[in-house]
N, C-alpha and C positions, 0 to 999 in steps of 0.2 A: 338442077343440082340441089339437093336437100343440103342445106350449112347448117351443122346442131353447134353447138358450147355447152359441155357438159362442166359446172364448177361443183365449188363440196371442199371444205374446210380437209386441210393434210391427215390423211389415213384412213377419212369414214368410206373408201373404196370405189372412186372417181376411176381409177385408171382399168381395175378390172373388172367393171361393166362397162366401160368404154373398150376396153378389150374382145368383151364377151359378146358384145350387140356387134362389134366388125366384124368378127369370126361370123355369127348366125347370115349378115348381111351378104357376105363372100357365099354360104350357100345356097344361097336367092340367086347367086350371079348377079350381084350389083358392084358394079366398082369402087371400091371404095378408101379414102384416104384416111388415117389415123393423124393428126400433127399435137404432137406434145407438149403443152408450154407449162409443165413443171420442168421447176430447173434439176430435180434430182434424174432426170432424163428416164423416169422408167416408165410409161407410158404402154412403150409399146415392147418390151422385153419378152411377155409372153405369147406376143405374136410370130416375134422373131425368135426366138428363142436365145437371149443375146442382148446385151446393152449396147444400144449403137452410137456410132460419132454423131455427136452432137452439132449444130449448126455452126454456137458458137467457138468450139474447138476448133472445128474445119477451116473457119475462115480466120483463127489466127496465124497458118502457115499458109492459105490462099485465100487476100480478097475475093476472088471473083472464080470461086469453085464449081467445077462440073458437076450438073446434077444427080449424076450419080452416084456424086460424093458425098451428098445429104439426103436422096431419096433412094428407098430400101422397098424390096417385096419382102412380106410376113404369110404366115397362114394362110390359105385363101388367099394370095395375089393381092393381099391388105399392104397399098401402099404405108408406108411408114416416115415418119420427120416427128424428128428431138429437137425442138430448141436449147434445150440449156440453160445453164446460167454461168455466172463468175463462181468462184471456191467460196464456202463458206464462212461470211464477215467480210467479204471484199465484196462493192460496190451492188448495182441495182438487182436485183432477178429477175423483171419485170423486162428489161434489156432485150435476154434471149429472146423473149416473144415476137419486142418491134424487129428486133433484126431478123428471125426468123421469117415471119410474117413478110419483111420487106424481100427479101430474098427470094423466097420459093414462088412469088407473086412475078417478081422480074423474069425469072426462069420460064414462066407458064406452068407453072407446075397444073392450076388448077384449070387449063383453056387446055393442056395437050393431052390431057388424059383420056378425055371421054367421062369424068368420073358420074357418079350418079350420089354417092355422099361424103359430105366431108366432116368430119367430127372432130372438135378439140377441145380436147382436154383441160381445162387450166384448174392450177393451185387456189387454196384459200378463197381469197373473196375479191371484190374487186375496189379496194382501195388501194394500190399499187397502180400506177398510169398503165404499168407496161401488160398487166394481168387484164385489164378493159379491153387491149387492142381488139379482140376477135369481136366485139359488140361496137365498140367506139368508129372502128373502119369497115364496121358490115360486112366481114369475112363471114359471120356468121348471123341467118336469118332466125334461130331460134335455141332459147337456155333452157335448158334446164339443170336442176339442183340435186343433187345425193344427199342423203340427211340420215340421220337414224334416230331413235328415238331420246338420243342424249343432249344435253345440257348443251353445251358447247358447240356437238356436231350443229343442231337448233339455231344456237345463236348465231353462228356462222353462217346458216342459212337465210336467215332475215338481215345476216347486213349485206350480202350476196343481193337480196330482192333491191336493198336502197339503192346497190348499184346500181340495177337493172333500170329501176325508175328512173334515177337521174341523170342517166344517160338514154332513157325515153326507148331503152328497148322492152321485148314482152320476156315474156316467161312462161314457157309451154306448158311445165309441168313440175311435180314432186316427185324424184326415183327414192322411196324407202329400205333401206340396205340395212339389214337389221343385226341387231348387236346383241338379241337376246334379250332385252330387258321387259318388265310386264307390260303389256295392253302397248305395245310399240306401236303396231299400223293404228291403233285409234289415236294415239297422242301426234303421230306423221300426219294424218288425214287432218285431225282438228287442226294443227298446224296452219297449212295447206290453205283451210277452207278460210281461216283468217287471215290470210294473205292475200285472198283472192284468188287462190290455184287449186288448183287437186293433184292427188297421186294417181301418176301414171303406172305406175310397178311398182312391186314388192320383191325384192330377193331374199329368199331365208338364206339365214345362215345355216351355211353346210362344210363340214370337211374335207369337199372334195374340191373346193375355191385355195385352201392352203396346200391339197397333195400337190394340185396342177401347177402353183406358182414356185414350189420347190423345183419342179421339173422344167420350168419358165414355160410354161404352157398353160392355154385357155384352156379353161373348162369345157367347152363346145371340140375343141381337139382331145385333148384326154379321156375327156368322159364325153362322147356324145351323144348316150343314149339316158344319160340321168335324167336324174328327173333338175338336178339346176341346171343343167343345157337347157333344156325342157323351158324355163321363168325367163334364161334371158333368151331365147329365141320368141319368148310372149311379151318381153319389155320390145326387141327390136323393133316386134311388128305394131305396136302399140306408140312407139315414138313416131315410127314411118308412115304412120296412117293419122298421125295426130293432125286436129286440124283447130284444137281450142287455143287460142292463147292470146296474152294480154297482158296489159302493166301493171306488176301487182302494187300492194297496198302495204308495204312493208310496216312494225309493229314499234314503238317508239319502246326504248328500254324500260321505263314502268309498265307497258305493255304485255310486254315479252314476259317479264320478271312474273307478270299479273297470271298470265297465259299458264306459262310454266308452273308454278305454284299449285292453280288448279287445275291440271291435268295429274302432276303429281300423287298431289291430295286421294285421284281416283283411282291410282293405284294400291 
C-alpha cells in the first residue's frame, strides 16, 4: 500500500489535485482511499459529487458507528472519509483528524480493503498536534507539498518542511499549482532545490479546474480528454513511480525573506 500526505497552506489547491490524481489512479484500476483532514470537509466533494458526513458529526449521535456511515464510494470506486472538525471558534480542528484517524483504523478500514493507495489530505502546515497525526502515527509513508509561486502559499511551505524534519519524516516532493504570476515554475523549482527537494509536477492554471468544481466534479470526470486531465494523470504517474525522498532542510525566516526577495528581484 502507497500512504502519500499531501499538505499546502488553505486555498493553494490541496484538495483538487488530491481529487484529480484519485480519479487518474481509479483508471489504472488501483484501489484507492481518499481521507480528508480539513475540517471544512471538502476534500472529497468532487469525487462524490456531494459534501458528505463527517466523522466527527457521525459519531456525536453514535459512538461506535458502522462503517458505512463514514466510508463512501466517489468516482471511480474512490473510497472516501471526511474527518471534520468542531464549528468555527469552537475548540481544536486538529481533533477531527485524531479521531478520525482513530476510528477508521479500528474499523480496518485500511486491512479490509485490499487497497493499493491511500492519500490524505491535510490543512495548512503542521503546527497543530492533530494536522501531524498522518506523519507522527505513520499512516502515512510519504509528503508532499502544493505551493505556487506566492509569498504566503511559500512560506507555508517551508514551515510545512520544519514540520516534516522535526518529526523526522521525508518529503517526496514539490506539486507547483500555479496562480499565474511571472517565472512561477522557476521561483517553485529554486524553492524546492533549497529545501533540498524538487518539483514533481506542475498544474497550469486552467478554466476548466473552476467549470468542473461548480458541477462538484473532477476534472479527469468532466473533462477527460483535456489537456489538464492530461498534467494530473502525469502528476499521478509521477508521485506513484516516485522513489527520491528525504528530510528536507527547511529555510530559517532571514532565509526565506533572503530567498524570496531574490527571486522576486528576477521577475
Amino acid at each position: 500500500m502507497k500512504k502519500i500526505a499531501i499538505y499546502g497552506k488553505g486555498g493553494i489547491g490541496k484538495s483538487t489535485t488530491v481529487s484529480n490524481i484519485s480519479a487518474a489512479y481509479s483508471e489504472e484500476n488501483k484501489k484507492v482511499m481518499v481521507v480528508g483532514c480539513d475540517p471544512k470537509a471538502d476534500t472529497t466533494r468532487t469525487l462524490c459529487g456531494r459534501r458528505l458526513p463527517t466523522i466527527l458529526d457521525t459519531i456525536k449521535n453514535n459512538k461506535n458507528p458502522d462503517v458505512n456511515n463514514v466510508l463512501f464510494k466517489g468516482f471511480g470506486n474512490v473510497l472516501c472519509v471526511e474527518s471534520g472538525g468542531p464549528e468555527p471558534g469552537v475548540g481544536c480542528a486538529g481533533r477531527g483528524v485524531i479521531v478520525a484517524m482513530d476510528l477508521i483504523e479500528k474499523k480496518g478500514v485500511f486491512t479490509d480493503n485490499n487497497l493499493d493507495i491511500v492519500i490524505y489530505d491535510v490543512l495548512g502546515d503542521v503546527v497543530c498536534g492533530g494536522f501531524a497525526v498522518p506523519l507522527r502515527e505513520e499512516f502515512a509513508d510519504e509528503v508532499f507539498i502544493v505551493t505556487s509561486g506566492e509569498y504566503m502559499s511559500l512560506y507555508a511551505a517551508n514551515n510545512i518542511s520544519k514540520g516534516i524534519k522535526k518529526l523526522k519524516g521525508n518529503l517526496s516532493g514539490i506539486i507547483c499549482n500555479c496562480k499565474g504570476i511571472d517565472n512561477e515554475t522557476a521561483i517553485v523549482r529554486d524553492f524546492a532545490e533549497m529545501i533540498g527537494s524538487s518539483v514533481i509536477g506542475i498544474i497550469p492554471r486552467d478554466e476548466t479546474v473552476q467549470k468542473s468544481e461548480i458541477e462538484a466534479k473532477t476534472v479527469i470526470e468532466k473533462y477527460p480528454n483535456s489537456n489538464q486531465s492530461e498534467e494530473y494523470r502525469k502528476l499521478a504517474k509521477n508521485i506513484l513511480n516516485n522513489s527520491s525522498s528525504g528530510v528536507p532542510e527547511p529555510l530559517n525566516d532571514d532565509e526565506f525573506e533572503e530567498l524570496f526577495l531574490n527571486l522576486s528581484n528576477c521577475i
